[in-house]
C-alpha positions in Angstrom: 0.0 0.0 0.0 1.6 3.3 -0.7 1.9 6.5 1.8 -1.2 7.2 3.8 -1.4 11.6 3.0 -5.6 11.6 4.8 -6.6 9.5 7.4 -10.0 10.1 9.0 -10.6 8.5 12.6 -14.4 8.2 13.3 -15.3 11.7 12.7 -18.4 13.0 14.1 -19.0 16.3 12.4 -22.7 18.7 12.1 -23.4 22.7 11.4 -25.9 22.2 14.7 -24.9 21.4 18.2 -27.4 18.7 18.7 -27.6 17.5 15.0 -24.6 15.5 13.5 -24.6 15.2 9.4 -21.5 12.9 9.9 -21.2 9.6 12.6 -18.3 7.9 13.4 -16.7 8.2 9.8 -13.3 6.8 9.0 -11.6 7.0 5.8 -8.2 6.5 4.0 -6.5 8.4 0.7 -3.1 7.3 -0.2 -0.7 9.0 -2.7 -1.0 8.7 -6.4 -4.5 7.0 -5.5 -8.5 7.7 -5.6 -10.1 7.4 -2.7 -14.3 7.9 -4.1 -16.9 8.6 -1.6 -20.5 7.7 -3.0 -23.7 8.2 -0.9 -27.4 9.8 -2.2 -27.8 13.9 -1.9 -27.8 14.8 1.8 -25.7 11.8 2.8 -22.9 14.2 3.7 -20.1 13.8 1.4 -20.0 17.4 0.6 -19.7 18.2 4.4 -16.6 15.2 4.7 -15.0 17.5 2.6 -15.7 20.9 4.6 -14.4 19.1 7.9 -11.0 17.9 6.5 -10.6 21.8 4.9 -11.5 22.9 8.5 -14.9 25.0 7.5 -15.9 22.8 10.2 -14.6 21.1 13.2 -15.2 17.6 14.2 -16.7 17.1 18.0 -15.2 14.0 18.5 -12.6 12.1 16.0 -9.4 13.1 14.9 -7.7 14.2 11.2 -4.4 13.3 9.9 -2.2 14.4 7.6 0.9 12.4 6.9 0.3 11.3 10.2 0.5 14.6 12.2 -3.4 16.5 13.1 -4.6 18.4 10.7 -6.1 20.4 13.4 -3.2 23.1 13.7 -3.5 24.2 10.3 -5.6 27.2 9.5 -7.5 26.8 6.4 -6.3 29.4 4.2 -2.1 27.4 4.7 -3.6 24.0 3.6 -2.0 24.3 0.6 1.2 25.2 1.8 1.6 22.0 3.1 0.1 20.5 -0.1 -3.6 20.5 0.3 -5.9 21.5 -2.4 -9.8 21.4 -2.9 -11.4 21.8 -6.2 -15.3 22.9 -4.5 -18.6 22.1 -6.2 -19.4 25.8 -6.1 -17.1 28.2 -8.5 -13.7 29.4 -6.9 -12.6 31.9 -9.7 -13.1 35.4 -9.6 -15.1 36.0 -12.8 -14.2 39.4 -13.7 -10.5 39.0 -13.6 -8.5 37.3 -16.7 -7.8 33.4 -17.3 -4.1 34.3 -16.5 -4.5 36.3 -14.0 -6.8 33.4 -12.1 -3.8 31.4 -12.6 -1.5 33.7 -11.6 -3.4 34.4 -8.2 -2.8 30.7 -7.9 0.9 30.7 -7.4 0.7 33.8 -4.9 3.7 33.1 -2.7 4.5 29.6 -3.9 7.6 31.0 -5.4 9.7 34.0 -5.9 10.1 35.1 -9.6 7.7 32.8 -10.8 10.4 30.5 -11.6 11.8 27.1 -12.1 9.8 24.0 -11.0 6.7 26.5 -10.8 6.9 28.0 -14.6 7.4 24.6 -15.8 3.6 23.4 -14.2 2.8 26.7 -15.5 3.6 25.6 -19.1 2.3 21.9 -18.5 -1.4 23.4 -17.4 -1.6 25.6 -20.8 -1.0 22.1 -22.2 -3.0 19.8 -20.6 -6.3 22.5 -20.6 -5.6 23.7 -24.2 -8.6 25.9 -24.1 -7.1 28.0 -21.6 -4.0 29.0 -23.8 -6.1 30.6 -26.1 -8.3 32.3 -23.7 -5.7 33.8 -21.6 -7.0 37.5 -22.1 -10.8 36.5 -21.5 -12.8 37.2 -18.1 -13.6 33.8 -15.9 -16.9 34.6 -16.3 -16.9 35.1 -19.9 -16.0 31.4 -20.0 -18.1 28.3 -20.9 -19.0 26.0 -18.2 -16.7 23.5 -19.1 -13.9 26.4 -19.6 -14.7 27.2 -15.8 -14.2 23.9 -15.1 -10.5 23.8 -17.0 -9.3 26.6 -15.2 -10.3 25.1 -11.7 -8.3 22.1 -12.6 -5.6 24.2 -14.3 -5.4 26.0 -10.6 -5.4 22.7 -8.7 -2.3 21.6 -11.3 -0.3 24.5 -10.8 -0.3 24.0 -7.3 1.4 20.9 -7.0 -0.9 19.8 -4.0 0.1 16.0 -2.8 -3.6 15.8 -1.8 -6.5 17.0 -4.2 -10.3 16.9 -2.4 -12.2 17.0 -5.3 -16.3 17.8 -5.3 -18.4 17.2 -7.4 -16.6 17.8 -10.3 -19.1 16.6 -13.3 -22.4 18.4 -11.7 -24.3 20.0 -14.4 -21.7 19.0 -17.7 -22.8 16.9 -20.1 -21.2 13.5 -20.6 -18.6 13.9 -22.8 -17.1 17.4 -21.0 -17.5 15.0 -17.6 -15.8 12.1 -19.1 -13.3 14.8 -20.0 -13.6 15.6 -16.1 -12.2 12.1 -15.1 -10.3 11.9 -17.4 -8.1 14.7 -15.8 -8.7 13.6 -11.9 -7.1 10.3 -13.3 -4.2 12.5 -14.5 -3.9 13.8 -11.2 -3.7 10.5 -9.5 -0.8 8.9 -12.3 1.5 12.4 -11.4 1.5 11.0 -7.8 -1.3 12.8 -6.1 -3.9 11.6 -3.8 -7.4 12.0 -4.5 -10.5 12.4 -2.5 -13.4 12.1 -4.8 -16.9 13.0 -4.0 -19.4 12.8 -7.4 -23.5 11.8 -8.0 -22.0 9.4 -11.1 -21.9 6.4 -8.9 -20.5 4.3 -11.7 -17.9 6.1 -13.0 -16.5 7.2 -9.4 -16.4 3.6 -8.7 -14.6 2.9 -12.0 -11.2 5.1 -11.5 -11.5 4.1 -7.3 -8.5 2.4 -6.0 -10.6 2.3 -2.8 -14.7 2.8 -2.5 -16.6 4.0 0.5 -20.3 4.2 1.0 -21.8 7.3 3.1 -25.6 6.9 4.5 -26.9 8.7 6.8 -23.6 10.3 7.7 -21.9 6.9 8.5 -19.5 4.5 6.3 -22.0 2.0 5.2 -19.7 0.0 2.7 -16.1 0.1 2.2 -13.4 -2.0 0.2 -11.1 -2.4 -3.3 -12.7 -1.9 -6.5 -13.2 -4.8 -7.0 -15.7 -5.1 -4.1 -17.9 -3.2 -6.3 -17.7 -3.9 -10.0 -19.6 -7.0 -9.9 -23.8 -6.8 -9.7 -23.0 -3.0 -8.3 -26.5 -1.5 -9.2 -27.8 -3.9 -7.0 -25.2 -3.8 -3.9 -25.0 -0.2 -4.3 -29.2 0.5 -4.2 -28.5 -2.6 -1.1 -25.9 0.0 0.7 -27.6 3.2 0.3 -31.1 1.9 1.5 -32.5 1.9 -1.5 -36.0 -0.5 -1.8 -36.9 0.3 -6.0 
């Protein structure tokens, strides 16, 4: 098994004091792998996510990363120690340039904008083509799968060893989502570990080195890929406490 970057230890998380959205959940991501987390809407996925960025703190349970607490780390220095999150909700500010989003990106990363930093620079115009030739256009003159280059262009440049992902393909149409996974499984092959939340049950359990099943703000499944590829429209409506 390769390095453990996220371990979870039966979190117990909720935005109420007397209501918890998460129960007792543990959870692994290890480098260059996907860890997907599947569940219905309201299962809490989103809000596994919000805890390990530190939007919210656990009442009980502890966070590690690279085996030291994640608690001492103030949200906003996550990714100076190699911790990025591409959100469901949009993270670019739409009135300033495609360059200058990336730009914004690298803020203190490096001085001169320079070396190993220039060169990811380079690779992202590559990788998102439609970017290089929208590098003088607003963010939110883009299309939505444009958007959804440059939020992946801005997790790239960072160079994070850990990438929480969520929700990535919500509200593309298949073939810009495929595109989607397509880069996620890019991510994983240069050696980052992935966190993947996302509604397309299949596919997340496709490109999974490792599955886990939320209901009801608790692990209900958990295991390889494997686990999962056989009859999984039945185990999975089984798991998630589905009767139809």
């Amino acid at each position: 098994m390769s390095e453990t970057l996220l371990r979870l230890d039966r979190i117990t998380a909720g935005y109420d004091r007397d209501i918890d959205v998460l129960r007792d959940v543990s959870l692994e991501v290890h480098k260059g792998l996907v860890s997907g987390l599947i569940g219905l809407n309201g299962a809490g996925k989103s809000t596994v996510i919000k805890t390990v960025c530190g939007f919210l703190a656990p009442k009980t349970g502890t966070i590690q990363y690279l085996g030291a607490s994640l608690a001492d780390i103030p949200t906003h220095k996550l990714i100076d120690h190699g911790i990025c999150c591409i959100p469901q909700e949009s993270s670019l500010f739409p009135y300033l340039s495609v360059e200058q989003n990336l730009l914004l990106a690298l803020q203190g990363r490096a001085k001169a904008f320079a070396g190993v930093i220039r060169q990811r620079y380079e690779e992202a115009l590559e990788i998102f083509p439609d970017l290089k030739l929208k590098l003088r256009a607003q963010a939110g003159d883009l299309s939505g799968g444009q958007q959804k280059q440059l939020e992946f262009a801005k997790g790239w440049l960072q160079g994070p060893k850990l990438c929480l992902i969520d929700e990535p393909s919500i509200g593309l149409s298949p073939i810009l989502a495929e595109q989607v996974f397509g880069w996620i499984e890019r991510f994983a092959h240069a050696g980052m570990g992935v966190l993947l939340v996302d509604h397309n049950v299949r596919r997340v359990v496709k490109m999974s080195d490792h599955v886990y099943v939320l209901s009801l703000g608790r692990i209900a499944a958990a295991g390889p890929r494997a686990d999962f590829e056989s009859d999984l429209h039945v185990k999975v409506k089984q798991w998630l406490g589905l009767d139809y």
